[in-house]
N, C-alpha and C positions, 0 to 999 in steps of 0.2 A: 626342123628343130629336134623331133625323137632321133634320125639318125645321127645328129651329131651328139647329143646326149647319151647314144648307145655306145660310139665311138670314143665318147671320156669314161663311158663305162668300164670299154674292155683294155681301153689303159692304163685305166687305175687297176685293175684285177691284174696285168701285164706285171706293173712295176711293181705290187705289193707283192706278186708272187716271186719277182727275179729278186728283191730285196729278204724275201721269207727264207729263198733258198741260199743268198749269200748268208745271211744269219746264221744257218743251219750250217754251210762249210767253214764259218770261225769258231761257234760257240760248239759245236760237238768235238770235236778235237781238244778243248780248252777244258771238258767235261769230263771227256776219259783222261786227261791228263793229270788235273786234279784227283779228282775221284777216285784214281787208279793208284795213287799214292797214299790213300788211306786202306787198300786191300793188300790183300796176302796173295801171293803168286798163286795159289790158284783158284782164287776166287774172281782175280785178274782174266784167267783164260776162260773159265767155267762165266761168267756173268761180267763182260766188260765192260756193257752199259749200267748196269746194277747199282744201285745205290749200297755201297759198303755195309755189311751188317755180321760183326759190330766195324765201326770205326776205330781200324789201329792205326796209333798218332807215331808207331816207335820209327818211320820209316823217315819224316818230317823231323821228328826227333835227335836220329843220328845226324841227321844235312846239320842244323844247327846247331849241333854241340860238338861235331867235328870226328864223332865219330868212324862216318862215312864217308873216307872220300877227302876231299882237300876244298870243300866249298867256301869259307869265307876267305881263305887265300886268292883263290880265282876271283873271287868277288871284288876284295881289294885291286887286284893289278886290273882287271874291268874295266871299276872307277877310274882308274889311275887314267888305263887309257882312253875311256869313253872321255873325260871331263878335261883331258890333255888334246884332244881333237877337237872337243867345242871350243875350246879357247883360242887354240890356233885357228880356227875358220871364221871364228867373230872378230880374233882383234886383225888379222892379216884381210879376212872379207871384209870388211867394214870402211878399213881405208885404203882398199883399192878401190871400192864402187863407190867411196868420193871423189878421187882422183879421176877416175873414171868418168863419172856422174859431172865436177864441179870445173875441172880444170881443161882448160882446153889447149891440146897440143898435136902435133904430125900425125904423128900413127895410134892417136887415140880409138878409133874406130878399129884398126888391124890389131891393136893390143885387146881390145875386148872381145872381137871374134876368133883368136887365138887363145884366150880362155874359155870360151862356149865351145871350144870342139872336144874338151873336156866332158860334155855331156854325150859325146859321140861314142868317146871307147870306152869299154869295160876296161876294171882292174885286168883279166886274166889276158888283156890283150897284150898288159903291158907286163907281164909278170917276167919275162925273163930280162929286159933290159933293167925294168926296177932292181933285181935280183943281183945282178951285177953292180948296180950303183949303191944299191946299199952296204955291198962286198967290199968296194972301194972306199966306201969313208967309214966302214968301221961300224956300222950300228945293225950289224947281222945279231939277234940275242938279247935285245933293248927295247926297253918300249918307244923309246926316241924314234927307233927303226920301224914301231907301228904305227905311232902319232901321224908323223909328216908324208907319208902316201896317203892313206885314209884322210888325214885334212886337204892334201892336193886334190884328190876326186871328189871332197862336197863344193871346193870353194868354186867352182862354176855356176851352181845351184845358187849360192849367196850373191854373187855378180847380178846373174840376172834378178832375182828377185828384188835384189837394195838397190840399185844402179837407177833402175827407170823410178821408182819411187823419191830418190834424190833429186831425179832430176826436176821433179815435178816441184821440189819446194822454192815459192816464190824466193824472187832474187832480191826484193824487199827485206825479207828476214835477214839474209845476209849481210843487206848493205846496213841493216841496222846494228846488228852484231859487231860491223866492222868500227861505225861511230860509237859502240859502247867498249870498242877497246880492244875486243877479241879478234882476234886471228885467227890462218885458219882449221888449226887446232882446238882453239876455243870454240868455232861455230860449227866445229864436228863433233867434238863432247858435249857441247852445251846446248845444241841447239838441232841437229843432226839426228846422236845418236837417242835422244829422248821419243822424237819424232817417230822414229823409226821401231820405235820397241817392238809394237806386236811380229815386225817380216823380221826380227835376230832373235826374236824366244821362236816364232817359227823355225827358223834354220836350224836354231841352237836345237830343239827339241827334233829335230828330222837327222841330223846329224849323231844326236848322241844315242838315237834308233838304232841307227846305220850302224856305226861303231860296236853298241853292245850288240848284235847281231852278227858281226863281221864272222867268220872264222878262217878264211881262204891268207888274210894278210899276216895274223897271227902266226896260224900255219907255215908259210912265208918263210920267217924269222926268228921264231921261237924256234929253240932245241930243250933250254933249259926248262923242266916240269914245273918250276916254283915261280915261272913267271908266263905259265897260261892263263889263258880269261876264261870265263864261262862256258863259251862255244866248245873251246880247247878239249876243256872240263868236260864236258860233256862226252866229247870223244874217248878219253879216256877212264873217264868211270865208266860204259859200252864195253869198254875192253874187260873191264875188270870183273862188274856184275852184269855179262850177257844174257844170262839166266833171270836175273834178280830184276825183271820189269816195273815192280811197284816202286823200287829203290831210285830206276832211272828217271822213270816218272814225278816222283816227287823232287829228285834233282833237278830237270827239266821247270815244273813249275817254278820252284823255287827262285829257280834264273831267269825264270820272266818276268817275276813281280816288280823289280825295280824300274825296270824299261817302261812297265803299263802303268804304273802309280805315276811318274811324273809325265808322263803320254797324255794319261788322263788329266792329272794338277795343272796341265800347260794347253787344254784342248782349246779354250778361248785365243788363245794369242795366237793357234794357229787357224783357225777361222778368222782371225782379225786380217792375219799377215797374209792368207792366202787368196783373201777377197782384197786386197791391196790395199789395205788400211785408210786411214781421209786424215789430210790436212784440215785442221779445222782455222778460219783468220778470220 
């Protein structure tokens, strides 16, 4: 009994210490990052851990009133395209992993594993034939041209995760659906996607991560400066103030806040969807 008691000992000491030290490589970096945008450049280099003294707000100041930099610009075309890629991967995922999930035909099984190899390549694998296909239909310089790659490489992720959870909803519900009238559009909006909420605010929220994060696809296809995103942004405000650390820095935060507020406002639905939610009957 005492050595196995020692043995839960020194694994709880194990995992709190490996958890103390993940802590410590997110929240230190998220510390200077902050932080470092209420200092003066060389209060930045002289004390980078240092709590600001005094705290200059003009560096946060300039990000939101435009003075520095092109930030709610970037900010905008973000949204545009973060919330242009969840939409296409909810409404395109959603009724393929019923078709998937509901209907049964030939190569249903080779169509779904022909999407999960999707989770096999990286974007950069396919970066020069994509490059060429977006040459060819014209959307080289469009967000349209960033939307539909970035929604092709989550909608694998949304497959697997809605597809087997469809499958699992009794065929009862269904056939009841079908004597109250609805078809089987009705028993996908009505009945389906209700079901399903917690695993599509999951996706939805993992996806518009991915997106606001992106910067390789942008890069991509963007020439024009008035329709970069934040990533973009960040590259070249780097160019601009290479010197000016506390400037970058407070740019930097800035562009993270939106991603982390609805990360955090949606944290439940993705512990719901990623523990696989429950039919309840």
């Amino acid at each position: 009994m005492r050595t196995m008691k020692s043995e839960n000992r020194v694994a709880s000491i194990i995992k709190y210490a490996v958890s103390a030290l993940m802590l410590l490589v997110i929240v230190v970096p998220l510390y200077i990052s902050i932080m470092g945008g209420f200092k003066s450049v060389g209060q930045l280099r002289a004390y980078p851990m240092a709590i600001p003294d005094p705290f200059n707000w003009s560096q946060y100041a300039d990000m939101l009133t435009g003075k520095s930099g092109f930030f709610w610009r970037e900010l905008g075309n973000s949204l545009i395209v973060a919330f242009g890629t969840v939409a296409v991967v909810l409404v395109v995922g959603t009724m393929a992993a019923y078709a998937l999930a509901r209907i049964k035909f030939r190569l249903n099984g080779v169509l779904y594993a022909y999407f999960q190899l999707g989770l096999l390549f990286p974007l950069a694998v396919a970066i020069l034939p994509l490059y060429l296909q977006l040459r060819a239909f014209k959307l080289l310089d469009t967000r349209i041209g960033v939307v539909l790659p970035q929604a092709a490489f989550q909608l694998a992720m949304m497959l697997m995760l809605l597809r087997g959870f469809i499958k699992e909803i009794p065929n009862e519900l269904e056939e009841a659906a079908s004597i109250d009238g609805y078809g089987r559009f009705g028993f996908l909006f009505r009945i389906v996607v209700p079901l399903s909420t917690p695993i599509i605010a999951t996706v939805g929220v993992i996806t518009l991560v991915a997106s606001w994060n992106n910067f390789f696809t942008p890069l991509l296809v963007f020439n024009d400066l008035k329709k970069f995103t934040l990533p973009m942004g960040v590259m070249d405000f780097m160019g601009e103030h290479a010197a000016d650390w506390n400037l970058i820095l407070a740019f930097l935060t800035l562009a993270m806040v939106p991603a982390v507020a609805i990360y955090a406002f949606c944290q439940k639905y993705i512990v719901a969807g990623l523990t696989g939610g429950a039919i309840k009957g």
